[in-house]
C-alpha positions in Angstrom: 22.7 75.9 36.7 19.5 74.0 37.8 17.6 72.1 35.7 14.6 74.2 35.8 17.1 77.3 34.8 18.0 74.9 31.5 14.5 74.4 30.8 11.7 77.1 31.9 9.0 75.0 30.4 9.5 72.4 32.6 8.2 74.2 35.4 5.0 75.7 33.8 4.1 72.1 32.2 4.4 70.6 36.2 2.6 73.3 37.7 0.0 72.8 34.9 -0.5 69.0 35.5 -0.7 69.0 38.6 -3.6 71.2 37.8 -5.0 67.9 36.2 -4.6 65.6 39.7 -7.9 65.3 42.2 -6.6 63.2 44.3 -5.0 65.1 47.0 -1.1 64.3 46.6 -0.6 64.2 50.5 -2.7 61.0 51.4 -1.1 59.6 48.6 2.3 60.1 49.8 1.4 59.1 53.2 0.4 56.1 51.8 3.6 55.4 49.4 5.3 56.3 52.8 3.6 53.8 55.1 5.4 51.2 53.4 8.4 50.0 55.2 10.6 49.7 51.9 10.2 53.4 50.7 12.7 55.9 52.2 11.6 58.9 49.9 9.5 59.6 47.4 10.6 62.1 43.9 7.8 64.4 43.5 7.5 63.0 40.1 7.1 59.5 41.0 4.3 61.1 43.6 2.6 62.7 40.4 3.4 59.7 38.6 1.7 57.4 41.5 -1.2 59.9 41.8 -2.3 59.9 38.2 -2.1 56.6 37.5 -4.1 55.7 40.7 -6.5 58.1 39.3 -6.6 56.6 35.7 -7.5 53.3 37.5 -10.2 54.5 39.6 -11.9 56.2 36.9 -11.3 53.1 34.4 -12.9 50.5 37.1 -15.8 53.2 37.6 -16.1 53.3 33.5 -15.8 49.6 33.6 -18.7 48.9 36.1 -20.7 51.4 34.9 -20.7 49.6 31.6 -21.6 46.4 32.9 -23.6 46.8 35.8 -27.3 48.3 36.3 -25.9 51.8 36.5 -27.0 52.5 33.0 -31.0 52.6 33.6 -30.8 54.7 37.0 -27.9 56.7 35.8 -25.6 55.5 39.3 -23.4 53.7 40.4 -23.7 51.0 43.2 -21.0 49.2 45.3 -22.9 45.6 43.3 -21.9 47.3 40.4 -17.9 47.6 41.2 -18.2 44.1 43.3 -19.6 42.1 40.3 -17.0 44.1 37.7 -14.2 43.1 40.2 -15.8 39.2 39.9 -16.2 39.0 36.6 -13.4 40.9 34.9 -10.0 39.3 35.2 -8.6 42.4 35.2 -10.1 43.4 38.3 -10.0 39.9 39.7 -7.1 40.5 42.3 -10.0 42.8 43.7 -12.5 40.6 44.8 -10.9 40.3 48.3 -11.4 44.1 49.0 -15.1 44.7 47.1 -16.7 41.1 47.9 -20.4 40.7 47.3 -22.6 41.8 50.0 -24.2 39.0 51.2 -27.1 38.6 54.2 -26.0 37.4 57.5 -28.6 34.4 57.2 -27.7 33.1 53.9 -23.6 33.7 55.7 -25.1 31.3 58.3 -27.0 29.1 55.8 -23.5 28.6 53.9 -21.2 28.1 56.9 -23.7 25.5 58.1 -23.8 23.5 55.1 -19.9 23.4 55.2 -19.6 22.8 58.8 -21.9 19.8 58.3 -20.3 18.6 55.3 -16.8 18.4 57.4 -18.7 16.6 59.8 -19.8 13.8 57.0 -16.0 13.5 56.1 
């Protein structure tokens, strides 16, 4: 006897959630799978993975929402998620992937002033 033959429910309350997923489950699990350590993913741990990723997104969006200009325009702007992912410490391990835009000349401006102050040293 399988467990879905113990317990009917079961299977009503998995097709229901998955219902409740946006992201589609197949990028995610060819992400999960691109790493060399996993073998094979339990579609649970797939739902799992999905939802939380999901609840992270939409709590980072919430998050720079809050704090950013989004509130008088009623938007959201890549600023907005950059300066949440600089300023929260939460976020902070994602200042490498959403770094503040910056102009090429003031990127020029900066690297100059650095390569001149190695010269001085």
């Amino acid at each position: 006897m399988t467990m879905s033959q113990n317990n009917p429910d079961k299977d009503d309350q998995t097709s229901g959630s998955k219902k409740t997923i946006s992201l589609p489950l197949s990028r995610v699990r060819l992400i999960m799978k691109s790493s060399p350590d996993v073998s094979s993913i339990n579609q649970d741990a797939l739902f799992l993975t999905t939802k939380a990723t999901e609840l992270f997104v939409q709590h980072l969006a919430l998050s720079s929402f809050n704090n950013g200009s989004g509130k008088e325009t009623n938007s959201l702007s890549y600023s907005d998620l950059a300066n949440t992912a600089e300023e929260t410490e939460t976020f902070h391990f994602l200042t490498d992937i959403l770094p503040k835009k910056i102009l090429a000349r003031d990127y020029l401006k900066s690297l100059e002033q650095v390569q001149d102050e190695e010269a001085d040293i």
